[in-house]
C-alpha positions as CSV (number, residue, x, y, z in Angstrom):
1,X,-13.6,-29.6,12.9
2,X,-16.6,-30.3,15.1
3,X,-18.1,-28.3,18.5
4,X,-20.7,-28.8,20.6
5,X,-23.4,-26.2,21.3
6,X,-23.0,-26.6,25.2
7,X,-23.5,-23.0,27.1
8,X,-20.2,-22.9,29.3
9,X,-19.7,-19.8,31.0
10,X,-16.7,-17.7,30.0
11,X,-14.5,-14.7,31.2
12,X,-12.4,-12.4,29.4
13,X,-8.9,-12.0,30.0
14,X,-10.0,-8.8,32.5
15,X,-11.8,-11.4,34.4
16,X,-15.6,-10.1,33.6
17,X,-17.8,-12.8,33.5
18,X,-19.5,-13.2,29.4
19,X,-23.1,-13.8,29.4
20,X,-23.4,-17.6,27.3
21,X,-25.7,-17.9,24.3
22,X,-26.5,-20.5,22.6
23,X,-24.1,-21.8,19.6
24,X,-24.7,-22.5,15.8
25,X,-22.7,-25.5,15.4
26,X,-22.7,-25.2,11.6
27,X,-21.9,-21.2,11.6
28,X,-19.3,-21.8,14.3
29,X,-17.5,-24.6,12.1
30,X,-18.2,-22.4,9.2
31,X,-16.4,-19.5,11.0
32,X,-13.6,-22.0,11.6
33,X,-13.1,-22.6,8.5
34,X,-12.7,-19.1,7.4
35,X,-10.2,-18.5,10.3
36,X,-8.5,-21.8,9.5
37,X,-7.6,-20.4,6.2
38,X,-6.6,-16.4,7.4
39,X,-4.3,-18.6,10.2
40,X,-2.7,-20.2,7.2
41,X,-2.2,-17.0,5.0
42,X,-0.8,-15.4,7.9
43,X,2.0,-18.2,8.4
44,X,2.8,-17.9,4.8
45,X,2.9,-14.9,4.9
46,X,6.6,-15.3,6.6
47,X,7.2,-18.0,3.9
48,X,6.5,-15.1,0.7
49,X,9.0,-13.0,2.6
50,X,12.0,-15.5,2.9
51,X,11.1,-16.1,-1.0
52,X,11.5,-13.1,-2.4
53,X,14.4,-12.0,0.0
54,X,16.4,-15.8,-1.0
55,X,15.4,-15.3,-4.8
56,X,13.2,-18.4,-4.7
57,X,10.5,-17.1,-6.7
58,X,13.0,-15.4,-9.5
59,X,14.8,-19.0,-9.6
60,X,11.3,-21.1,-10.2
61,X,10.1,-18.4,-12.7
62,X,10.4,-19.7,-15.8
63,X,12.2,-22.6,-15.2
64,X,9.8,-24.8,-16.1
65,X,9.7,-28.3,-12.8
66,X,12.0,-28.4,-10.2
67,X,13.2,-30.7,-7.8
68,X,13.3,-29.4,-4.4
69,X,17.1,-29.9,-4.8
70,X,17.6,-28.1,-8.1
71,X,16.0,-25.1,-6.7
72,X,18.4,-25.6,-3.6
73,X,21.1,-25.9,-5.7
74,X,20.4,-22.8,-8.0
75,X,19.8,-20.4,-4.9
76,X,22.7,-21.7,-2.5
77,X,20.1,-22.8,0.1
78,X,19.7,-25.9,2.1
79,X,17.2,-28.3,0.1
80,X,15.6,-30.0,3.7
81,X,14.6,-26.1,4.1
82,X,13.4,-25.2,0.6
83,X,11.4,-28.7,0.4
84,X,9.9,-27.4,3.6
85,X,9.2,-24.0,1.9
86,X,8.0,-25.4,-1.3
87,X,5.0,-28.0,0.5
88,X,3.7,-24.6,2.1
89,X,3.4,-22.5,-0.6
90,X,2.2,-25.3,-3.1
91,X,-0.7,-25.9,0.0
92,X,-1.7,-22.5,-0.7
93,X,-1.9,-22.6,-4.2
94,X,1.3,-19.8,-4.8
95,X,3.3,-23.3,-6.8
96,X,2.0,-26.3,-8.7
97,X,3.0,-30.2,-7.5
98,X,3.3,-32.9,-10.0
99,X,3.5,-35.8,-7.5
100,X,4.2,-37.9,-10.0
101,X,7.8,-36.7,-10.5
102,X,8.0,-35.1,-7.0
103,X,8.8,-31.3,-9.0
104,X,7.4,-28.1,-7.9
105,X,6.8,-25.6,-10.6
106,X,5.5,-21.5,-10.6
107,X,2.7,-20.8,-13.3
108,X,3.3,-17.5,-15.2
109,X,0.5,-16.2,-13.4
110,X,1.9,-16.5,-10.3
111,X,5.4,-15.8,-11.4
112,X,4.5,-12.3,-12.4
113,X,3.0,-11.3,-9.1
114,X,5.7,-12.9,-7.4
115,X,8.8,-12.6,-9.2
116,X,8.8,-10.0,-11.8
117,X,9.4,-6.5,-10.0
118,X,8.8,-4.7,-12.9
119,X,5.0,-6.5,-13.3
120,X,1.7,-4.2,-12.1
121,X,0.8,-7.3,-10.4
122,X,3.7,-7.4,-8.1
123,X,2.5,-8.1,-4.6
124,X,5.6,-9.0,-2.6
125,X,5.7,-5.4,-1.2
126,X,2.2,-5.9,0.4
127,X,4.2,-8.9,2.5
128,X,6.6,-6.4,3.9
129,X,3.9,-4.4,4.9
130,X,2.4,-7.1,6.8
131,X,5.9,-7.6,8.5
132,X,5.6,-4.4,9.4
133,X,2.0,-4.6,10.6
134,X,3.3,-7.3,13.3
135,X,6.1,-5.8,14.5
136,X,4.4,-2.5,15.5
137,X,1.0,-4.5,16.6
138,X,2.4,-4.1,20.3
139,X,3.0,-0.4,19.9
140,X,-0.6,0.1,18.2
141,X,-2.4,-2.1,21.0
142,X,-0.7,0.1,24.1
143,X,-2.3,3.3,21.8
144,X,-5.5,1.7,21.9
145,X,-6.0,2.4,25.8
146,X,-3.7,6.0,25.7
147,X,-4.8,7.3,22.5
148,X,-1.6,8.5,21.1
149,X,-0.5,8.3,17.8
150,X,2.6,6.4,15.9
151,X,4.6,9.0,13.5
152,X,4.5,7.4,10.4
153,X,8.7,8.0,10.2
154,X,8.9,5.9,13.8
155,X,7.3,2.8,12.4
156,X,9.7,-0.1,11.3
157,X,12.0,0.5,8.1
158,X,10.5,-2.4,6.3
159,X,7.0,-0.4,5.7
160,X,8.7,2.0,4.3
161,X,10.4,-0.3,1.4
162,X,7.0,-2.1,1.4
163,X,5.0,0.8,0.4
164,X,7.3,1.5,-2.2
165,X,7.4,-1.8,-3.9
166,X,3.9,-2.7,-2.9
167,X,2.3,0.8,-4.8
168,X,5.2,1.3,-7.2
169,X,3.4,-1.9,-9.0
170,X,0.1,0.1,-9.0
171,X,1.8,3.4,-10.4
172,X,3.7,0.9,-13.5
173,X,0.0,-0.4,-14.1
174,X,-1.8,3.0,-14.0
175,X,-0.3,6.5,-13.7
176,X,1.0,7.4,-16.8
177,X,-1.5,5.3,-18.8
178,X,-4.3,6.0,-17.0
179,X,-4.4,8.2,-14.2
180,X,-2.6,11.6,-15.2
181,X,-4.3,10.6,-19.2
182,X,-7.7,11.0,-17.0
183,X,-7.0,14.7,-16.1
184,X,-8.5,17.5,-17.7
185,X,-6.0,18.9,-20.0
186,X,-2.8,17.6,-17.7
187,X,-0.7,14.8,-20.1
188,X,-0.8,18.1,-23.0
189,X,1.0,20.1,-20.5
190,X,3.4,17.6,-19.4
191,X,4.5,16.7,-22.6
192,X,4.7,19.9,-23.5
193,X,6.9,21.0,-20.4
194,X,4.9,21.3,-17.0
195,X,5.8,21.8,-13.1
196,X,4.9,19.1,-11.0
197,X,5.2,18.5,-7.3
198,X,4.9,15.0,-5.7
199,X,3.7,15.2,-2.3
200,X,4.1,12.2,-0.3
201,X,6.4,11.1,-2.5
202,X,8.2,8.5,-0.3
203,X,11.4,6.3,-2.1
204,X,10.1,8.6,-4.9
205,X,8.9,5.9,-7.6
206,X,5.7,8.1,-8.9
207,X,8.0,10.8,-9.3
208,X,10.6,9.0,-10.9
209,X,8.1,7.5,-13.1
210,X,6.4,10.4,-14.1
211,X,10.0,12.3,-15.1
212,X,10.5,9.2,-16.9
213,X,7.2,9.6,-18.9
214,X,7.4,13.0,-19.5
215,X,11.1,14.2,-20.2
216,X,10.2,17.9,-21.2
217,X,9.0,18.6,-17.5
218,X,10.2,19.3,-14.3
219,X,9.7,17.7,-10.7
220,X,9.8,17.9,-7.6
221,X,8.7,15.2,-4.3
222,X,8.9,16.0,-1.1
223,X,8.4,14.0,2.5
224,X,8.4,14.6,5.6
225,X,10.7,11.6,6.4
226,X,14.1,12.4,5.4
227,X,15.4,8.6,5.2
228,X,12.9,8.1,2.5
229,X,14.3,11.4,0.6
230,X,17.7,10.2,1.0
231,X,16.5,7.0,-1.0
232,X,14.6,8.9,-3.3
233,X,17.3,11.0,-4.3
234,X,19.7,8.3,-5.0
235,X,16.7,6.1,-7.3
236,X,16.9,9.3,-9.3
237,X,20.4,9.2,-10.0
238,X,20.2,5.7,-10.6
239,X,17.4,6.4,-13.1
240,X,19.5,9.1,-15.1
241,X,16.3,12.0,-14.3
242,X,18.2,13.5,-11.1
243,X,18.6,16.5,-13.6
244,X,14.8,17.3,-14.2
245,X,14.0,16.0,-10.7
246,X,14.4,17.3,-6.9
247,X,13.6,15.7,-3.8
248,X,13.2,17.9,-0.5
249,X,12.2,17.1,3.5
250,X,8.9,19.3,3.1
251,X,5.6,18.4,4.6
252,X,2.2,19.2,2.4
253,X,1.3,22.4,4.2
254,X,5.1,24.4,3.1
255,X,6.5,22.5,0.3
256,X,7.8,25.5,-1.9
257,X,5.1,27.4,-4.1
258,X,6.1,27.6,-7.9
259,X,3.0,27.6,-9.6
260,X,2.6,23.9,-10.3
261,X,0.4,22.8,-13.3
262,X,0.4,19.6,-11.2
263,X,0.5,18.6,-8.1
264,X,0.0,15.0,-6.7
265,X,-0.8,13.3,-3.7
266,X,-0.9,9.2,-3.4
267,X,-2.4,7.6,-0.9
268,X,-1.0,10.1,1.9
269,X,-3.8,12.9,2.4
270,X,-5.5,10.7,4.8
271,X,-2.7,9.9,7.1
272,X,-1.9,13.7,7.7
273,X,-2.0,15.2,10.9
274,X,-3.9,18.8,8.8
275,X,-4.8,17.5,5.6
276,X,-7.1,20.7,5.5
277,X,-3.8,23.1,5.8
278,X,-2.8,20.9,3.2
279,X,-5.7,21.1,0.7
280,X,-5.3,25.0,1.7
281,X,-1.2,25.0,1.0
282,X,-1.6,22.9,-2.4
283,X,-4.1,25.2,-3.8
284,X,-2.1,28.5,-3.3
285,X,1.1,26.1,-5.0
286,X,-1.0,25.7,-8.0
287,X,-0.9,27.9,-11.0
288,X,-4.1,29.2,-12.0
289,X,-5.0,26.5,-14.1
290,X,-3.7,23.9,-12.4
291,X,-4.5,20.7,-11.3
292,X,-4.8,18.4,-8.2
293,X,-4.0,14.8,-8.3
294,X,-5.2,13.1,-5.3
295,X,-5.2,9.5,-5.4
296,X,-6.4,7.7,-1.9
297,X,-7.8,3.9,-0.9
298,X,-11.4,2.7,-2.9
299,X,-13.9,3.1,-0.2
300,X,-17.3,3.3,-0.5
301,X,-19.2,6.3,1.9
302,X,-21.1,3.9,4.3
303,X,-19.0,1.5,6.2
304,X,-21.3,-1.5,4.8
305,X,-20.0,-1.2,1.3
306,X,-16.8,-1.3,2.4
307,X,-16.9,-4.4,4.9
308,X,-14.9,-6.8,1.9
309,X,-12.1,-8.3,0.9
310,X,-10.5,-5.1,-0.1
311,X,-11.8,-2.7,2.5
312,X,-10.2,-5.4,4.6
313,X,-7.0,-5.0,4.2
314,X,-7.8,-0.7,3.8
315,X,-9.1,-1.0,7.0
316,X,-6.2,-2.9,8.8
317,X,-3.5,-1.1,7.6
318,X,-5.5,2.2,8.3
319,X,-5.7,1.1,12.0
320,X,-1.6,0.4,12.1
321,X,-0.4,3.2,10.1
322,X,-2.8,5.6,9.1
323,X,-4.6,6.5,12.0
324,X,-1.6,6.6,13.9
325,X,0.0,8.6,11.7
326,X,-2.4,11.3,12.0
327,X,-3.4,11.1,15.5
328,X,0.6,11.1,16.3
329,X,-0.2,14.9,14.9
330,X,-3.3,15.4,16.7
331,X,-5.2,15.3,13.4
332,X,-8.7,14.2,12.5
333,X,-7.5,10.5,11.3
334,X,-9.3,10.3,8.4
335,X,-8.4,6.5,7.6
336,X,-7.8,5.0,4.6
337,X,-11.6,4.2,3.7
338,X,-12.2,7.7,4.5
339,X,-14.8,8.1,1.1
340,X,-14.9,10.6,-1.7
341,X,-17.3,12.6,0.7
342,X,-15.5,12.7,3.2
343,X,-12.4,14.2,1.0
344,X,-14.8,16.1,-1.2
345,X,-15.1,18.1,2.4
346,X,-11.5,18.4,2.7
347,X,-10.7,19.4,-0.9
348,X,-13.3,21.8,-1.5
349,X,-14.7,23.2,2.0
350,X,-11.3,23.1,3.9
351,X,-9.5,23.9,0.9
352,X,-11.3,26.1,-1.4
353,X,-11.3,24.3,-4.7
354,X,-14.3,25.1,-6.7
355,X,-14.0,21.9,-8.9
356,X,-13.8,18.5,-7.7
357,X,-14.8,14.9,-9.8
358,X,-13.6,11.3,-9.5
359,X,-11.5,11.0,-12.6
360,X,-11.3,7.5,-12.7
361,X,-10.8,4.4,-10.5
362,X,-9.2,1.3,-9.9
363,X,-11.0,-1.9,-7.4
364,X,-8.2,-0.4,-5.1
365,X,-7.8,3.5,-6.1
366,X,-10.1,6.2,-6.2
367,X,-8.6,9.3,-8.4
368,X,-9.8,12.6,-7.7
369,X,-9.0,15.7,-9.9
370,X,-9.7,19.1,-8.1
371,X,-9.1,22.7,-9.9
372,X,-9.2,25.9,-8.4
């Protein structure tokens, strides 16, 4: 791709005339580049979403080279589309060519974070959210000039089965071998026979996967968006824990005080409208002793630590979901690269916890424990 460093005037689409400067060819074709590939990822990103849905993925995994036709055969599709399908996403790297026998094969590698669900490396989830990232981009640009907020239950369905899938691979990876094993004193009590409240809780698969984990307990997640509680309360019969496990429309600030020895909140503090009446609610739910999970985005505290390939995506989901989310409740709209300072505030100012330490983290989770 070549330009020319020519100084043509411009205007902007309000007709306001943009002062020229003078060009860098070579950063300009360097900044091509870059957008040449994000143009690419974002067409695929269709592509990763008719594969999953069409079983494409699960048919290739494991099956050792294919023929465009074979994999047509095995998934009732039309092979002129799936040959289509398969040049993309070997062009991006997500299958392997052999041009030699014209067969398309999917590396292990790949096939775990695009075909097993049950893998902590799952990612088609993070696709859905994207959908759903384009489908309420109109919305979000008409907020930009009004300044009104998106309740996070009138965004698109598909976000909300996204987010499940998409974090449900971080809880499998994490949670129960990592996260809750990271808190002062919390796995004892759970095995032993604890109270725990999932806030946030969504389709409910940290809940469910804690009551899975730690049978001598008992649980209960709550939402504010009751389609999501309807789900939640039929994965837990599906999972056999619906004994051990409740699910209630409740928000974070009067969600039913038992005296919880734990009480966890995953990537949702930030999108409330008053996470501080939240911080203040979940301490008086605690029992004395008791515990606060709070597991948000990894952000640095100053924006230029964050301005990479994961505060990336942090920062353009925060600016489709949850800012709107918060804002739709006139709240301060943390963001999800709000900072551990930032929630240290909320936690221990707003809220009036008297401990608070990052337990432990992931490159994509920060995981706070706060006691009273």
């Amino acid at each position: 791709m070549t330009t020319t460093t020519a100084n043509t005037a411009s205007v902007t689409p309000a007709g306001m005339p943009v002062t020229a400067l003078p060009i860098d060819p070579d950063k300009l074709n360097a900044f091509m580049g870059r957008a040449v590939g994000d143009i690419g990822a974002a067409m695929s990103a269709a592509l990763v979403l008719i594969g999953d849905e069409l079983g494409l993925y699960r048919a290739m995994a494991a099956a050792g080279p294919l023929s465009a036709a074979t994999l047509a055969s095995r998934t009732e599709t039309h092979e002129r589309y799936v040959r289509e399908w398969l040049n993309n996403q070997a062009a991006g790297g997500y299958v392997v060519y052999d041009a030699t026998n014209a067969v398309y094969s999917l590396p292990p590698e790949q096939a775990a974070a695009l075909a097993d669900e049950a893998s902590p490396a799952f990612l088609p989830g993070a696709f859905q959210v994207i959908a759903a990232a384009m489908k309420v981009g109109p919305r979000i640009a008409r907020a930009f000039r009004t300044g009104d907020g998106i309740d996070w239950g009138d965004q698109d369905p598909i976000l909300f089965v996204g987010t499940e899938r998409f974090f449900r691979s971080g809880y499998l990876g994490n949670l129960t071998s990592t996260w809750i094993p990271a808190l002062d004193g919390v796995e004892a009590k759970l095995r032993r026979g604890g109270r725990v409240a999932d806030v946030g809780c969504g389709h409910g698969a940290s809940t469910i996967l804690m009551a899975r984990q730690y049978p001598a307990s008992e649980f209960l997640g709550v939402d504010t968006h009751p389609a999501s509680i309807e789900t939640a309360r039929r994965r837990a019969r599906d999972a056999g824990v619906a004994d051990r496990v409740r699910f209630e429309v409740a928000g974070a600030q009067d969600f039913a005080a038992h005296g919880y020895d734990l009480v966890a909140c995953f990537d949702c503090l930030h999108d409330m409208a008053d996470p501080a009446g939240a911080a203040r609610h979940i301490r008086q739910t605690l029992a004395p002793d008791g515990t606060w999970l709070l597991v948000e985005p990894f952000a640095d505290d100053q924006v230029e630590n964050n301005l990479n390939p994961v505060g990336r995506v942090f920062y353009g989901a925060s600016t489709v979901f949850c800012v709107p989310c918060s804002l739709a409740g006139h709240g301060p709209a943390l963001g999800a690269q709000a900072g551990e300072a930032r929630l240290r505030e909320v936690v221990m100012r707003d809220g009036g916890f008297s401990r608070f330490r990052r337990a432990t983290e992931t490159p994509f989770n920060l995981v706070l424990e706060a006691r009273p």
